[in-house]
C-alpha positions in Angstrom: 4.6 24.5 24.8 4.0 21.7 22.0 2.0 22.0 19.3 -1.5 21.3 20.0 -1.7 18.9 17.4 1.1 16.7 18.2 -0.1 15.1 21.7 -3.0 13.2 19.4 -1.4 12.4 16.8 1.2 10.6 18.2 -1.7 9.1 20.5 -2.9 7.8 16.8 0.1 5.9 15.8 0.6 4.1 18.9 -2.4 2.9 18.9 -2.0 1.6 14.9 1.4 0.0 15.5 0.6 -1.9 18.8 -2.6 -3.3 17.0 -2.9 -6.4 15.0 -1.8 -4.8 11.5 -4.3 -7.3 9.6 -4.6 -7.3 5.7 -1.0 -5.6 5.3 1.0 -6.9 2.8 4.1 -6.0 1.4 3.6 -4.9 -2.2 5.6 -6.9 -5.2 5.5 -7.0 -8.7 7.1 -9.6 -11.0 8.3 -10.4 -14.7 9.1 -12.4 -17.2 7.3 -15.9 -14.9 5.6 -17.3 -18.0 7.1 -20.7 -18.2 7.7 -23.4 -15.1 11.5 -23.0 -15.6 11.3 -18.9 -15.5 9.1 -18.8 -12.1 9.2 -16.0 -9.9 10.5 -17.1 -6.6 9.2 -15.8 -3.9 11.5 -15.5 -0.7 10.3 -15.7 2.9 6.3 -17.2 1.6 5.6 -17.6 5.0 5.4 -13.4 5.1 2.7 -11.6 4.0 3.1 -10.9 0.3 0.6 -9.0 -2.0 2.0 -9.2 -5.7 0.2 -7.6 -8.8 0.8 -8.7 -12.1 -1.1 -8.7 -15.4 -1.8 -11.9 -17.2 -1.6 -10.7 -21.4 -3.8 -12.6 -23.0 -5.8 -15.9 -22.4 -4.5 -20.0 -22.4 -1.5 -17.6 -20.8 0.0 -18.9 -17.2 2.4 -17.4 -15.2 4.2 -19.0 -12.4 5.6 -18.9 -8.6 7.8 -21.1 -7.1 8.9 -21.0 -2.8 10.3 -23.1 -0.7 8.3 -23.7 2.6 9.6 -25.9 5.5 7.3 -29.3 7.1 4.1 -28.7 8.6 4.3 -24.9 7.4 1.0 -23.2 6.5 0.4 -22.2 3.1 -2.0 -19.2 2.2 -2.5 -18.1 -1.1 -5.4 -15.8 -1.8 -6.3 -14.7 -6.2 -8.3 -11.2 -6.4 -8.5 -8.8 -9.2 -9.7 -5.0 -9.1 -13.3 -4.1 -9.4 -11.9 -2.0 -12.8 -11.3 -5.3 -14.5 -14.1 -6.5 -16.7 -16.5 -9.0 -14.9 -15.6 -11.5 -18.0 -12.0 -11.7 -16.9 -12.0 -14.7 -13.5 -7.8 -16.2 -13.4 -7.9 -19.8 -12.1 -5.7 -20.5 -9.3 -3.3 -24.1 -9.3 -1.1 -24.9 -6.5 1.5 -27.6 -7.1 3.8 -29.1 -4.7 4.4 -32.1 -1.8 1.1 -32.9 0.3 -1.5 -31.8 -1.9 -3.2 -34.2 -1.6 -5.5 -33.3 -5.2 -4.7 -34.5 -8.4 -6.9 -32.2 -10.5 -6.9 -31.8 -14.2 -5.7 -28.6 -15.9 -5.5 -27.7 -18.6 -2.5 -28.7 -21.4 -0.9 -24.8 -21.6 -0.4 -24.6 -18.1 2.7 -26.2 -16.9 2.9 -28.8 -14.8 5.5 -30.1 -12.3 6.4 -33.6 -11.7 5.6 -36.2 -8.7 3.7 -33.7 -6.6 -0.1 -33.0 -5.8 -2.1 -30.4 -8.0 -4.6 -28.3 -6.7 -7.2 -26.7 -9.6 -9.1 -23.8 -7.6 -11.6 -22.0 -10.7 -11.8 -18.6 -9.8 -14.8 -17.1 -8.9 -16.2 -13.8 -8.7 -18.5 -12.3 -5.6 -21.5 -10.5 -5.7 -19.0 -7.7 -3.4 -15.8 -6.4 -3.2 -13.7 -6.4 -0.1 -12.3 -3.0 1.6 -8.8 -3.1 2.1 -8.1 -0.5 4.5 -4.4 0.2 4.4 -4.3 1.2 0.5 -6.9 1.6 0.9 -8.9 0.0 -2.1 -11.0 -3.0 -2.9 -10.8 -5.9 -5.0 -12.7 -9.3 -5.5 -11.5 -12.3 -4.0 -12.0 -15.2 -6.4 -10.0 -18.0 -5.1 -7.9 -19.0 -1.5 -6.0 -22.1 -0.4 -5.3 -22.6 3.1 -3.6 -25.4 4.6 -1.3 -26.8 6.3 1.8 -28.7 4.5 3.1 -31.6 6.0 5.9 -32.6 3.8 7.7 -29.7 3.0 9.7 -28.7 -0.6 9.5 -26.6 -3.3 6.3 -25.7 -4.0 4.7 -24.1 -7.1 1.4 -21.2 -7.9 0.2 -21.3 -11.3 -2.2 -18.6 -12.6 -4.4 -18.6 -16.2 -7.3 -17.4 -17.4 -9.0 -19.1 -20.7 -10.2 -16.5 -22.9 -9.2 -13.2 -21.6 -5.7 -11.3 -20.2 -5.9 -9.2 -17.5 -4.9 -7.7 -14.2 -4.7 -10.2 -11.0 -3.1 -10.2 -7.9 -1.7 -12.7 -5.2 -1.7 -12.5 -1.8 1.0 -15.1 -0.5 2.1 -15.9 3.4 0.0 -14.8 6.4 2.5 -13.2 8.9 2.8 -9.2 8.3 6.2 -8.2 8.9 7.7 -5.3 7.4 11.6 -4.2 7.3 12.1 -0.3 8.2 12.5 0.5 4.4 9.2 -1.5 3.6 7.1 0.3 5.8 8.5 4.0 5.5 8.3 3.5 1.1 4.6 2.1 1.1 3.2 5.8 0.3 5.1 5.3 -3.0 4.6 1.6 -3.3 0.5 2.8 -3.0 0.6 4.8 -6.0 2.2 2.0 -8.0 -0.9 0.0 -6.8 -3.0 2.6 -7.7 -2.1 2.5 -11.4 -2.1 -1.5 -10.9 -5.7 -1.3 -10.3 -6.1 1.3 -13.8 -5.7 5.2 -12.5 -3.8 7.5 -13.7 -1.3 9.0 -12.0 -2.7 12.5 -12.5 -6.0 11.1 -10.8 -3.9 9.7 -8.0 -2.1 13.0 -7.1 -5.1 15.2 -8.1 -6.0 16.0 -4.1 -1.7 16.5 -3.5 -1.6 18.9 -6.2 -4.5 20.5 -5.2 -3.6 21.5 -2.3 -0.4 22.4 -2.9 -1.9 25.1 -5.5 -4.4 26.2 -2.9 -2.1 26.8 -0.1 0.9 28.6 -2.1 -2.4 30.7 -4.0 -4.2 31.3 -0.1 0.3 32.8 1.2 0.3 34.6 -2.1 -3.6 36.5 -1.3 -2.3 36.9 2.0 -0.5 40.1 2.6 1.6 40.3 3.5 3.1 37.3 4.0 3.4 34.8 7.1 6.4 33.6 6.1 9.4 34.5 7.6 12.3 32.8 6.0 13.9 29.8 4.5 12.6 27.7 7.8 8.9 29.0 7.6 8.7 28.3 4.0 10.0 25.2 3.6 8.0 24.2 6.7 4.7 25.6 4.9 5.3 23.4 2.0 5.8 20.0 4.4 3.0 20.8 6.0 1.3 21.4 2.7 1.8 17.7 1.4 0.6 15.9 4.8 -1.8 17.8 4.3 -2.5 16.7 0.8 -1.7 13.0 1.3 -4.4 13.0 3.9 -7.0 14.2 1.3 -5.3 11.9 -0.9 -6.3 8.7 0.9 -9.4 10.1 1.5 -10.3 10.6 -1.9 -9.2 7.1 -2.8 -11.6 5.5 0.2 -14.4 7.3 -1.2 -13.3 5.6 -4.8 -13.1 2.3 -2.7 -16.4 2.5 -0.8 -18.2 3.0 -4.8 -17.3 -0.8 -5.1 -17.0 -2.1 -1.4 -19.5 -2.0 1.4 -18.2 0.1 4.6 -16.7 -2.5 7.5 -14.3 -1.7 10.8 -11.5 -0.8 8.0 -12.8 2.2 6.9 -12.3 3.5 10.8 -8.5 2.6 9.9 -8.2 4.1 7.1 -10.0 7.2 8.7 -7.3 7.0 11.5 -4.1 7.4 8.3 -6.5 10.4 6.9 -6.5 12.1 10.3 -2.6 11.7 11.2 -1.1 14.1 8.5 -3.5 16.5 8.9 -3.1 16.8 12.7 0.8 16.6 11.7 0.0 19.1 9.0 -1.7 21.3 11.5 1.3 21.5 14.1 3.8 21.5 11.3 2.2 25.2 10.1 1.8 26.3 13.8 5.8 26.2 13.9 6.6 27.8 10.2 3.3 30.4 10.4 2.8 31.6 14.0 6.4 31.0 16.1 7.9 34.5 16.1 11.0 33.3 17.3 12.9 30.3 15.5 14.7 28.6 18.5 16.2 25.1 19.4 13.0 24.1 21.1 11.1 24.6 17.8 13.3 23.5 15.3 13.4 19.9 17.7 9.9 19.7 17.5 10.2 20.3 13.3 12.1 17.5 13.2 10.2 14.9 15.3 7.2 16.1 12.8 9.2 14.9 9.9 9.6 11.4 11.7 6.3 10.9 12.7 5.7 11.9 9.0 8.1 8.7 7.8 5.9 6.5 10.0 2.5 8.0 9.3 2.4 7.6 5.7 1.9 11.2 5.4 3.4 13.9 3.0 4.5 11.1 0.6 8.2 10.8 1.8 8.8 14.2 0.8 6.9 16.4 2.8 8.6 14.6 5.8 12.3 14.9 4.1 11.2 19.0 4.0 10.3 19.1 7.8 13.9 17.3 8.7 15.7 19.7 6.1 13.7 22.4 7.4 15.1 21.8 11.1 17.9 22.2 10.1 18.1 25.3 7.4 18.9 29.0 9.0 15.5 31.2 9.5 17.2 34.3 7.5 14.6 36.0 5.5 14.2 35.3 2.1 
């Protein structure tokens, strides 16, 4: 028989990767862009790209450049995290062929030559937005939206005038994801995380947690459930699904202390919910299976893929269920 578990939680991923996979963006962070000449290019702008960056100090810009096809739409969206100081609004310039503004900016920030110059002044809301995917919020203080006629080489300029700080850009509107992109966004969350000013520590708080729980919860128990190298390592998979779910949990409560609830936070309730019923079925096959056979060691394994595409475990608890497949069930 399957695990009880398994039936609805695959039932929960089809239904997130058939839907419309709005507000994803694929995560980015660049350097050394200070000057028009050293701008960071970004490939593919039509794609959904969400990069975070820190400007240092203020009458400091930093610069994009992309290339973008005739009568190609062009999003670009400016937010910063609810941690940043209310003082700290980035102004957003786009530059390129068929702008059609010719604003004013002002002498430190770059210019280039020939094209239209867009001067959006960031503003901040009297809200944050929910993002459910991180999930987090931020403030959106500026977006340009339109559609390019000519075509060319196209530039994003961002400054602040008296004050550095962390910003971030959300560039192209059409979420795609390569395989690696989507399976490595568990670890590309926690770089966000820090982005937005936690500390690591704080971020894997509920992982570690658990972990010390569950090993200290085996340990009290005598004697012990396990009953060999496949029921331990499978113990400790299921251990950090578990974990990652309380993990994004914990960081939607953080997000909801900024951002009013919407129909995210029933997403992001749907990623919490995953690795635990993954978590649940993983520890019915390492705790209660007396026997160790092909059958169950098949079903370990398509828990550690669902894992890779859940989110859950933080790549590592699903790299444990595949090894664990796969490791003889001697006794310890």
């Amino acid at each position: 028989m399957k695990p009880r578990y398994l039936h609805l939680a695959l039932l929960l991923i089809f239904m997130i990767s058939s839907g419309n996979v709005a507000f994803a963006h694929t995560p980015d962070t660049p350097t050394d862009n200070e000057s028009l000449a050293t701008a960071y290019t970004i490939f593919n702008p039509t794609k959904s790209w969400a990069i975070y960056a820190e400007l240092h100090e203020g009458e400091e810009a930093q610069y994009y450049e992309f290339e973008l096809p005739p009568n190609e739409r062009l999003f670009v969206q400016l937010f910063v995290p609810p941690s940043e100081e209310s003082r700290f609004n980035p102004n957003l310039v786009i530059m390129g062929p068929g702008i059609t503004s010719e604003d004013t900016v002002p002498a430190y920030v770059e210019t280039a030559e020939n094209v239209g110059i867009a001067l959006l002044d960031g503003q901040r809301p009297s809200s944050a937005t929910y993002e459910p995917f991180t999930p987090s919020s931020f403030y959106e203080l500026a977006s340009f939206d339109q559609e390019v006629s000519a075509g060319g080489t196209y530039y994003v300029a961002v400054y602040e005038q008296s004050h550095g700080g962390r910003y971030g850009l959300a560039i192209g509107y059409k979420e795609e994801f390569g395989l690696d992109e989507f399976i490595r966004i568990p670890i590309d969350v926690i770089g966000i995380h820090q982005w937005e000013g936690q500390s690591l520590l704080l971020i894997l708080a509920p992982v570690l947690v658990t972990l010390v729980i569950g090993l200290a919860l085996l340990i009290w128990k005598r004697p012990t459930p396990l009953r060999g190298f496949f029921s331990g390592i499978g113990v400790l998979a299921g251990l950090l699904y578990l974990g990652s779910g309380f993990m994004m949990l914990t960081q939607m409560i953080l997000a909801l202390t900024t951002a009013s609830p919407d129909v995210g936070v029933v997403l992001t309730a749907i990623f919490i919910v995953i690795p635990i019923l993954l978590a649940l079925a993983i520890f019915r096959l390492a705790i209660y299976r007396k026997q160790i056979t092909v059958r169950v060691r098949i079903f370990m394994a398509i828990l550690g893929v669902l894992g890779l595409f859940a989110w859950a475990g933080l790549l590592i608890g699903p790299v444990l269920a595949l090894v664990g497949s796969l490791v003889p069930s001697k006794r310890f």
